[in-house]
C-alpha positions in Angstrom: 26.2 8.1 35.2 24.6 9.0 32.1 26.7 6.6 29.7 26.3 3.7 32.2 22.0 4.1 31.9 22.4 4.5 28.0 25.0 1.5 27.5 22.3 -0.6 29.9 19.3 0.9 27.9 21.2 -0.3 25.2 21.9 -4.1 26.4 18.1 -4.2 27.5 17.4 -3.3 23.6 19.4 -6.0 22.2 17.9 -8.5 24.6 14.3 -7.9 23.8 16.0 -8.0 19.9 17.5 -11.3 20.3 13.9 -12.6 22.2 11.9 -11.8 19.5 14.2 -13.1 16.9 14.2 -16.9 18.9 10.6 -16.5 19.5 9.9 -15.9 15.6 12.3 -19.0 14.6 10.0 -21.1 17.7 7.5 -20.3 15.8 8.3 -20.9 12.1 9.2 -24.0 13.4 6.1 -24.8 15.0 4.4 -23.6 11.6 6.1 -25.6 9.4 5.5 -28.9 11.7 1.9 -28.0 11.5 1.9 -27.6 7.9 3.7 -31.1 7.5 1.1 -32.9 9.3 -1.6 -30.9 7.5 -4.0 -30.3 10.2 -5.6 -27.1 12.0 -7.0 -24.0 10.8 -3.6 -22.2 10.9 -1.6 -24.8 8.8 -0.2 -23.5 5.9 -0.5 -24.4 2.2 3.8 -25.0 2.3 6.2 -25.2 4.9 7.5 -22.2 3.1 4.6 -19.6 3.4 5.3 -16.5 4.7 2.6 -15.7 6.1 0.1 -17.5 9.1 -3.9 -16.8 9.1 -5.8 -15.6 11.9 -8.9 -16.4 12.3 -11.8 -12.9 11.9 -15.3 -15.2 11.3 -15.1 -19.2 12.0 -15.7 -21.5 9.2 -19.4 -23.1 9.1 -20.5 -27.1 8.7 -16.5 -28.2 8.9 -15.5 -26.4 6.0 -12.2 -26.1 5.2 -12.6 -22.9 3.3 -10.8 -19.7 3.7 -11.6 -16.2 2.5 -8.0 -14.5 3.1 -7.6 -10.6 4.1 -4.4 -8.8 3.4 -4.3 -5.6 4.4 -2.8 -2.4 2.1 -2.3 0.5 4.4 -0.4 3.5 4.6 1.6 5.5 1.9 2.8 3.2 -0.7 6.5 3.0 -1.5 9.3 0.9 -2.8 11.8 1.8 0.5 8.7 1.7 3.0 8.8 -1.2 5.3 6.4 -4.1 5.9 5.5 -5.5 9.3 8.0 -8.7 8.3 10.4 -6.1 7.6 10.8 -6.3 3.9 9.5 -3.9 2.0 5.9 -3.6 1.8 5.7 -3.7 -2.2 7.3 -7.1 -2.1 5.4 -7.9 1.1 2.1 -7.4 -0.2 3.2 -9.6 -3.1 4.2 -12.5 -1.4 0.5 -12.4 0.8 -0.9 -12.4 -2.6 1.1 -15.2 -4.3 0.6 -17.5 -0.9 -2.9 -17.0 -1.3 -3.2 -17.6 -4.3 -1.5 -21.1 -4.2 -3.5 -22.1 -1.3 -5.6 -24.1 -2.8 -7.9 -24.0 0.8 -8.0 -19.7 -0.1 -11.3 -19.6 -2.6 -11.3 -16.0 -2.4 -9.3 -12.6 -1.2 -10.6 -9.7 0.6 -8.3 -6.9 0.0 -8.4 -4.3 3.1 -7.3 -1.0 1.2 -6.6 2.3 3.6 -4.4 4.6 1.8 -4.1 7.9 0.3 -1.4 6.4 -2.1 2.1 7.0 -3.2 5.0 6.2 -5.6 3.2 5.2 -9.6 6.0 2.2 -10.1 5.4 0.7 -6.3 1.4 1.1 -6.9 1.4 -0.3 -10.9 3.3 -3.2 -9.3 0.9 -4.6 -6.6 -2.5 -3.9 -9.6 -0.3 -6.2 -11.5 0.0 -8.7 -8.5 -3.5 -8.3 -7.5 -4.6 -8.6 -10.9 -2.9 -12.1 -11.5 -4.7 -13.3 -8.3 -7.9 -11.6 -9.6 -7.9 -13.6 -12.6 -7.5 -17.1 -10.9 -9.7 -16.2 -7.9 -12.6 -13.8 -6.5 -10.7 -10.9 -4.8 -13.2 -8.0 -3.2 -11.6 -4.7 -2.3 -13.0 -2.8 0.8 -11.6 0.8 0.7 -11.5 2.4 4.4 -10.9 5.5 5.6 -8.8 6.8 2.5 -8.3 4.5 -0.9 -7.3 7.2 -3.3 -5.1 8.1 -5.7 -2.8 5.3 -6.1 -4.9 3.5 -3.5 -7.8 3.1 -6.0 -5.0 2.7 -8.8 -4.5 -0.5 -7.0 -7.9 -1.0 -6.3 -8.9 -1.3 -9.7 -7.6 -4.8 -10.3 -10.3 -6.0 -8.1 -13.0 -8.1 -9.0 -16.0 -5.9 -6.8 -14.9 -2.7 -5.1 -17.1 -1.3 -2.2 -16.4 1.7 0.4 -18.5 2.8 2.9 -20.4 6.2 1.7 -18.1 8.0 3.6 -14.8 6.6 2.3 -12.7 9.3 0.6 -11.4 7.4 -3.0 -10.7 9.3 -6.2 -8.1 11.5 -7.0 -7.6 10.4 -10.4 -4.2 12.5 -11.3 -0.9 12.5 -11.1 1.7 14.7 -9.2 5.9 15.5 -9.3 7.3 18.3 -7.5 10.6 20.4 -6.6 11.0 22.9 -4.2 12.9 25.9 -5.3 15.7 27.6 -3.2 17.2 30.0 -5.2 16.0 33.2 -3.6 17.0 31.8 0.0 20.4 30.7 -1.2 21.1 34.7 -2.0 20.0 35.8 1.1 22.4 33.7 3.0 25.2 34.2 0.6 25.4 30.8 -1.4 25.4 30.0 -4.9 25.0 27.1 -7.1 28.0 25.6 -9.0 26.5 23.2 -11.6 28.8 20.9 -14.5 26.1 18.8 -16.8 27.0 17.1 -20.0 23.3 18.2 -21.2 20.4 20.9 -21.1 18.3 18.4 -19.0 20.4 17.1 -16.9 20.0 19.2 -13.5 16.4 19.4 -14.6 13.9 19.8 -11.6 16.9 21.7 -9.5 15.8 24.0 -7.3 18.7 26.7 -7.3 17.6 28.2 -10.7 14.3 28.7 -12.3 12.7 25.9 -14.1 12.8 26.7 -18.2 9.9 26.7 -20.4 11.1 23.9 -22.1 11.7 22.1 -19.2 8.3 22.4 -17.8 6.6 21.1 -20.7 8.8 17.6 -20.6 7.7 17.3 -17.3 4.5 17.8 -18.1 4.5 15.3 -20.9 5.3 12.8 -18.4 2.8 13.7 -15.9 0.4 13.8 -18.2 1.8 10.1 -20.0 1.7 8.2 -16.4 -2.2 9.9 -16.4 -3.3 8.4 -19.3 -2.0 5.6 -18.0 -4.3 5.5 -14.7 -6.6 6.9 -16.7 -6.8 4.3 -19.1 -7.0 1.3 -16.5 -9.7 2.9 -14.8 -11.8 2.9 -17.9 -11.1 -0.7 -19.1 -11.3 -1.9 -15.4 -14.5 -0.5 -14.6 -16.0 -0.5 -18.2 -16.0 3.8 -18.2 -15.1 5.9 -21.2 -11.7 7.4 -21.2 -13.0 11.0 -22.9 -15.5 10.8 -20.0 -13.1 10.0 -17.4 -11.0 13.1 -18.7 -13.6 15.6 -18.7 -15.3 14.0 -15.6 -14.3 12.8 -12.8 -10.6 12.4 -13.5 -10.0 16.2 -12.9 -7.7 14.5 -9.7 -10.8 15.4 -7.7 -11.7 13.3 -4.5 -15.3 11.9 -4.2 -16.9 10.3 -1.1 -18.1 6.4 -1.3 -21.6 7.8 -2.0 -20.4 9.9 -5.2 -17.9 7.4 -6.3 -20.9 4.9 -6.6 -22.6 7.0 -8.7 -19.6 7.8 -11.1 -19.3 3.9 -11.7 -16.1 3.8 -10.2 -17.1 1.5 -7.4 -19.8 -1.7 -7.8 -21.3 -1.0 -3.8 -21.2 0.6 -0.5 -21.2 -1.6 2.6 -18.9 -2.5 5.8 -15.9 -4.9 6.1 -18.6 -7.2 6.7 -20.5 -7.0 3.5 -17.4 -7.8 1.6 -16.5 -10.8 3.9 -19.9 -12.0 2.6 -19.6 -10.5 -0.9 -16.6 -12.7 -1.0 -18.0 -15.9 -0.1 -20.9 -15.3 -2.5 -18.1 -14.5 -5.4 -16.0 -17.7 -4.6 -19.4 -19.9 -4.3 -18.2 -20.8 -1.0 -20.4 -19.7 1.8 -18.8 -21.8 4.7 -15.9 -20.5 4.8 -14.1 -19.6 7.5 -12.4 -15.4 7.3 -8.8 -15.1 8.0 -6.8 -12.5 8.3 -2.7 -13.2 6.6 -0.6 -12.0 8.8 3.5 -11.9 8.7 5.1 -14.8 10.8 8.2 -12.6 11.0 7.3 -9.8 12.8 10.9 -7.9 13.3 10.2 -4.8 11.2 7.0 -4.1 13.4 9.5 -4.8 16.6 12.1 -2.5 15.3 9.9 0.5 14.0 8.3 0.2 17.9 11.8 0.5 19.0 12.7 3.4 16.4 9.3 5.2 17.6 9.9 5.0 21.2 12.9 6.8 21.6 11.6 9.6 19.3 10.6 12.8 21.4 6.4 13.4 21.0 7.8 16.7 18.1 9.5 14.2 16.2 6.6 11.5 15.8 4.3 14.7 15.4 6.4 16.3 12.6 6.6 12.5 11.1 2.8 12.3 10.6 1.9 15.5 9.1 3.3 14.7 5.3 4.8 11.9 3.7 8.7 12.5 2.7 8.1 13.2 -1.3 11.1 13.0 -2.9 11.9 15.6 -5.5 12.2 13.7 -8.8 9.3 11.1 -8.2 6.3 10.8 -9.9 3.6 10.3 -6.9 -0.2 9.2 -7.5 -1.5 11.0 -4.3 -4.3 13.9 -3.5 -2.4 17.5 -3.2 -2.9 18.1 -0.2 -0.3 15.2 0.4 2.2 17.6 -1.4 3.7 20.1 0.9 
């Protein structure tokens, strides 16, 4: 009896699957017919875009405006997922990219809520952002939590604002490795390494870490912090022997204190930087639209994923992200277990 209400559990799965797959291709198709006539709020710059806009704050007088908000949330990470079900690296940069050939899009609102993540999956969204930056107005509103790699990313902004009591901050760098060795003698088992070099089972955890060892680490924590380091100061006009001796101790600060350290322009609500955005792209009109995926399969499957988790797996799921030993994370330490 069991079998028979897992196989139908099962069928009922795939069916839902196979609705929401038709239902996304109805509407692409609807999209791009929209598009080709040109018409609507919700028609897109090119049959091609990825992404549909949903409308926060109407436009004003007819205007045809736009001031797009994409949304950065969550740990950030080259494998993590997007709601379209690529991953969210590559997501964010195709939000970024359709806005900024929209020529209707005159500025960006960036949503940022994240305690931050992996240093290459951060550096490349600034990088993104910052191309957008330079062509058009983009205001970053940091929420709950934009540190760490969160303000890395941040930093390409054109204004940054956080409510006073926004955490941000957490200018540092962090790798870890957990080590074993001790609990591997107490239940009889021993570590059989071969390596061709000195280095190369570096960061293992079945032997203690050498001197030598922990001072290449080191240098390359301490090169990807000069790095941040050096992009906050150009970015938000600071001195780098100030930052070093400062604030960029990997301390976090409230909105309030980050205000006062320079390394935000304003405090205010999502609403102030709608309106900070419209001031910045001279376009006060202009109606405030959220981008949202028009494939929305990876939010459908992660639901599915989540709901046949018992309540102690979601629970053990949310209380650290999985850092993997070996990568070099831009996150607060209390994100390190």
């Amino acid at each position: 009896m069991t079998g028979k209400r897992s196989g139908c559990i099962g069928l009922i799965l795939l069916g839902l699957l196979c609705l929401s797959v038709a239902a996304n291709l109805v509407l692409m198709a609807v999209a791009a017919g929209a598009s080709a006539k040109g018409g609507g709020l919700h028609a897109s710059a090119s049959s091609r875009s990825n992404f549909h806009y949903e409308e926060i704050e109407p436009a004003e007088k007819g205007s045809k405006d736009r001031i797009a908000v994409i949304r950065l949330s969550g740990i950030i990470g080259s494998e993590i997922q997007g709601e379209s079900g690529v991953p969210m690296v590559d997501e964010l940069k195709l939000a970024m990219r359709q806005a900024l050939d929209d020529e209707h899009v005159k500025g960006v609102v960036l949503r940022v809520d994240s305690p931050g993540g992996e240093v290459t999956a951060a550096d490349a969204i600034y990088n993104e952002l910052a191309l957008l930056r330079d062509a058009k107005p983009v205001v970053i509103h940091m929420g709950s939590v934009a540190a760490s790699g969160g303000y890395y990313i941040a930093c390409a902004g054109s204004h940054l604002m956080a409510t006073d009591t926004t955490i941000t901050g957490s200018i540092g760098v962090i790798i870890q490795t957990l080590n074993y060795r001790e609990l591997l003698g107490k239940v009889g088992l021993e570590s059989v390494v071969f390596k061709s070099g000195k280095f190369k089972d570096i960061l293992s955890g079945s032997r203690p870490m050498t001197e030598e060892e922990r001072e290449y680490i080191q240098g390359m924590v301490m090169q990807t912090y000069e790095k941040f380091v050096g992009i906050v100061a150009e970015e938000r006009g600071l001195k780098v022997d100030d930052l070093r001796t400062g604030v960029a101790d990997g301390r976090i600060l409230s909105g309030t204190d980050a205000l006062k350290a320079g390394l935000i322009d304003g405090l205010g609500y999502v609403e102030d930087a709608y309106e900070k955005a419209r001031e910045l792209a001279r376009s006060p009109d202009a109606a405030v639209v959220e981008m949202s995926p028009r494939n929305r399969l990876g939010r459908l499957l992660r639901m599915l994923g989540e709901s046949r988790a018992t309540p102690v797996d979601r629970a053990l799921a949310n209380l650290a992200p999985m850092l993997q030993t070996g990568r070099i994370y831009l996150l607060p330490g209390w994100y390190a277990p």
